[in-house]
C-alpha positions in Angstrom: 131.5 78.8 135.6 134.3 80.9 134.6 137.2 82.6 135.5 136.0 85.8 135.4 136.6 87.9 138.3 133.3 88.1 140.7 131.9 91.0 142.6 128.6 90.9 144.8 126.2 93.4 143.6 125.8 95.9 146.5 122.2 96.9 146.9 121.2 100.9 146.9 117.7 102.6 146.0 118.7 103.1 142.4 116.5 104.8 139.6 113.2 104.4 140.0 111.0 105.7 136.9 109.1 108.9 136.8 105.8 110.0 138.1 104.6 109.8 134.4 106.5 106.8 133.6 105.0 104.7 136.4 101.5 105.8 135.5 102.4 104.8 132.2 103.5 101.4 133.7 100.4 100.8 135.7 97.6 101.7 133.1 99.8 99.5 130.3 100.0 96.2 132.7 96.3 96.3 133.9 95.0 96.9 129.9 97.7 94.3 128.6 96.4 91.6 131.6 92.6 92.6 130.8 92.8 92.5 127.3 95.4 89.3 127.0 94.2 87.4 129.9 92.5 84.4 127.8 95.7 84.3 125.1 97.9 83.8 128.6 95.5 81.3 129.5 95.6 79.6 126.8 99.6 79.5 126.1 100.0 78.6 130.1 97.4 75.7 129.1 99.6 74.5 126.4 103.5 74.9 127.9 101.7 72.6 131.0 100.2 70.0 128.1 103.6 70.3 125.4 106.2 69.0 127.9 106.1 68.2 131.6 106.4 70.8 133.9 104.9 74.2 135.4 103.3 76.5 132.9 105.2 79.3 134.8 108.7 79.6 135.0 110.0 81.7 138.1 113.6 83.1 138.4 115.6 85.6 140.9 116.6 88.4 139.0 118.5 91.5 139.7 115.7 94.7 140.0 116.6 98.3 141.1 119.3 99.1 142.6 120.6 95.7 142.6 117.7 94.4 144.8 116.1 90.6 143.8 112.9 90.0 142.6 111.0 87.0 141.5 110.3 87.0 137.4 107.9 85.5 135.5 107.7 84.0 132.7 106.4 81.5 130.3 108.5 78.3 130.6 110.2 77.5 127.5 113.2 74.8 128.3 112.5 70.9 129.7 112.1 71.1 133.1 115.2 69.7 135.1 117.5 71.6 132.0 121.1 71.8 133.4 124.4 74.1 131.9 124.8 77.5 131.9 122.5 80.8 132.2 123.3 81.8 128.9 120.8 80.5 126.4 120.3 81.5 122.8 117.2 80.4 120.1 118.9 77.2 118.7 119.8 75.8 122.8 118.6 71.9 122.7 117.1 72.2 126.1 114.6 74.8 124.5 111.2 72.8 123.9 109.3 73.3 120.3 106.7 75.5 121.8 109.5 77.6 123.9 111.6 78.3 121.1 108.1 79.7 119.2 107.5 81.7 122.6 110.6 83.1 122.5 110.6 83.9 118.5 107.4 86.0 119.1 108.2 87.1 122.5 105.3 85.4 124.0 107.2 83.8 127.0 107.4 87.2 128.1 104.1 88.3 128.7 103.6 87.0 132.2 106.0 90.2 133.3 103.2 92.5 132.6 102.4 91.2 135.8 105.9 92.2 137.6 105.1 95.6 135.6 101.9 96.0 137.5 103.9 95.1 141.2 106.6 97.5 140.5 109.5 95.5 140.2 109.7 96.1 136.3 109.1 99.1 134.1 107.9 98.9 130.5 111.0 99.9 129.0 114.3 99.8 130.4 117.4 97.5 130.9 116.9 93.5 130.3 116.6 92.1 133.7 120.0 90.2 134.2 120.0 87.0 136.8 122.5 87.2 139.6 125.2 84.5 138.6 125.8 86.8 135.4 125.5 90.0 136.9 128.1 89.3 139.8 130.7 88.8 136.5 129.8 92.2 134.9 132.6 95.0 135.0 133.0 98.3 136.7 131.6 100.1 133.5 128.6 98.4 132.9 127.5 97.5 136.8 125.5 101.6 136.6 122.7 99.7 134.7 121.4 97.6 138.0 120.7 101.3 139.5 117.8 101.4 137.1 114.5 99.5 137.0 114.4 96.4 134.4 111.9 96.6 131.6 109.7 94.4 129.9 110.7 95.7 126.6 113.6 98.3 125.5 115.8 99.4 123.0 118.7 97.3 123.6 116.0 94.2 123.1 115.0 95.4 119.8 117.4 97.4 118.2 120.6 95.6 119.2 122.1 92.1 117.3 124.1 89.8 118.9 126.1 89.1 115.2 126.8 92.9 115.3 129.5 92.0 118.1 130.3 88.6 117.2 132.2 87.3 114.5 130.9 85.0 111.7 130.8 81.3 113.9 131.6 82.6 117.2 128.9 81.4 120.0 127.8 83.2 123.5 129.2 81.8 125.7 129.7 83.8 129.2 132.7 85.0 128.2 131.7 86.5 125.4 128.5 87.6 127.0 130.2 89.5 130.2 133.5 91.2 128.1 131.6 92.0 124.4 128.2 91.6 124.2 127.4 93.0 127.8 129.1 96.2 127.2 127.3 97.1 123.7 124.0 96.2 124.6 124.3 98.4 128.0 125.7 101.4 125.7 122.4 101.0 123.7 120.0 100.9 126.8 121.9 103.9 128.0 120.4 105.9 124.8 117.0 105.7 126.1 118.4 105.7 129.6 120.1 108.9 129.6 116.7 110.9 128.6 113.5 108.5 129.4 110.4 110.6 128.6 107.0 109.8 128.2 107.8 109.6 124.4 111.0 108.3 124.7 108.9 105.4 126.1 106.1 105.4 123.6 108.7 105.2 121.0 110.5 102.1 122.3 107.3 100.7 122.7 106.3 101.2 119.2 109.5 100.0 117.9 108.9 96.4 120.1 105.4 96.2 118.2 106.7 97.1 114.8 109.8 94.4 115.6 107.1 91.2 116.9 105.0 91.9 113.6 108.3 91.5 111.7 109.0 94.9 110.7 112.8 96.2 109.9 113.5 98.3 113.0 116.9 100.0 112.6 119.8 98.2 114.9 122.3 100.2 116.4 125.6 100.0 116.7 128.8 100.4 119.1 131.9 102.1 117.8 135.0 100.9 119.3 134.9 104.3 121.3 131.7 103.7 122.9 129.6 105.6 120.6 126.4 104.7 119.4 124.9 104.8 115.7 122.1 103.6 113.7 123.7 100.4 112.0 125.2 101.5 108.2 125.0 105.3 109.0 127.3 107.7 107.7 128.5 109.1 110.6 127.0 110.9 113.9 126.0 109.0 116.8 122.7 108.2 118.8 124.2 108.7 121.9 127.5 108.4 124.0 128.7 105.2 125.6 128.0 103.8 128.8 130.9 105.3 130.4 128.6 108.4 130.5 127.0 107.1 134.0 123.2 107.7 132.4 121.3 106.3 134.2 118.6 89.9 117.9 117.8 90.1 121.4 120.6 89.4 124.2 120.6 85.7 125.1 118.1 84.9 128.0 117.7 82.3 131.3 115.1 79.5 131.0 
């Protein structure tokens, strides 16, 4: 893919959520599954009828501790879709109705049901697939030890173009060294602390950013520090070097 140095990712029993948190987890999948079972229905009913293919797209991602899991989600690329793991809103293999999925978040809804299993929390770090996560380095490989999340503050309150410069496209590269780093610094502000309202919060703040409301980004200093985007000074939180325990590009 690259020639970026490659390291297996060594399972271990990693983070799991709180007591609280889990409860949280359970009582959110089964309401969200009740109350959004005939909207699933019907966008499963009209991936299967918009292009050829499953309605459900199933891929091995990296869980807690490093340990795989099976994800779900709504397809939203042509079935058979070669080239690399990194894809962004304006990829060609994206069909119409995927890249509307995507823009509302819809195409991950179907993860309510990994919620419910236990393989994914809520809130917490995006869950990365293996061929990326064998390329991350030694400072951002901490964030496997925690469960993935459905949602989290890294997915709504961190921009690709605050990384990037003006033109410049994800590629891996630039995935793994720039955009990896930030985004984990940002995950590791809710990380470091996750309470019951901590979670609430982020949870709020992924509502308020679906209905198209200006949710603050934040930003990484060059020393690792992290900021509300335009703030005069102070941080949010320390880098990810601490150890604490427009959304990133995203498989098929």
């Amino acid at each position: 893919m690259t020639d970026l140095p490659v390291h297996p990712v060594d399972p271990s029993d990693g983070v799991p959520p709180s007591g609280a948190r889990r409860a949280l987890d359970v009582c959110g999948a089964l309401l969200g599954l009740l109350f959004l079972a005939v909207p699933l229905a019907l966008v499963w009913c009209a991936v299967r009828l918009s292009s050829p293919g499953p309605g459900l797209f199933r891929q091995t991602r990296v869980g807690q501790g490093g340990r795989p899991f099976t994800m779900l989600k709504f397809r939203t690329m042509r079935t058979g879709a070669g080239g690399l793991t990194v894809t962004a809103n304006a990829d060609p293999r994206l069909t119409r109705l995927g890249r509307m999925l995507r823009e509302w978040s819809l195409d991950e809804l179907p993860q309510l049901w990994n919620v419910l299993r236990g393989d994914m929390t809520l809130v917490g770090p995006r869950p990365e697939t293996y061929d990326l996560a064998v390329r991350y380095g030694p400072d951002t490989r901490w964030i496997f030890d925690h469960r993935p999340g459905l949602t989290g503050v890294s997915e709504v309150r961190f921009r690709d173009f605050d990384v990037l410069g003006p033109g410049e496209t994800v590629d891996v590269v630039n995935y793994i060294e720039r955009i990896v780093p930030a985004r984990v610094a940002v995950d590791a502000v809710y990380l470091r602390d996750p309470s019951v309202r901590a979670t609430l919060r982020a949870l709020w703040d992924t509502v308020r950013h679906i209905l198209g409301f200006t949710v603050p980004p934040l930003a990484v200093a060059p020393d690792g520090t992290v900021r509300e985007a335009g703030a005069a000074g102070g941080s949010a939180g320390d880098g990810a070097g601490d150890g604490a325990g427009d959304h990133a590009p995203d498989a098929a």
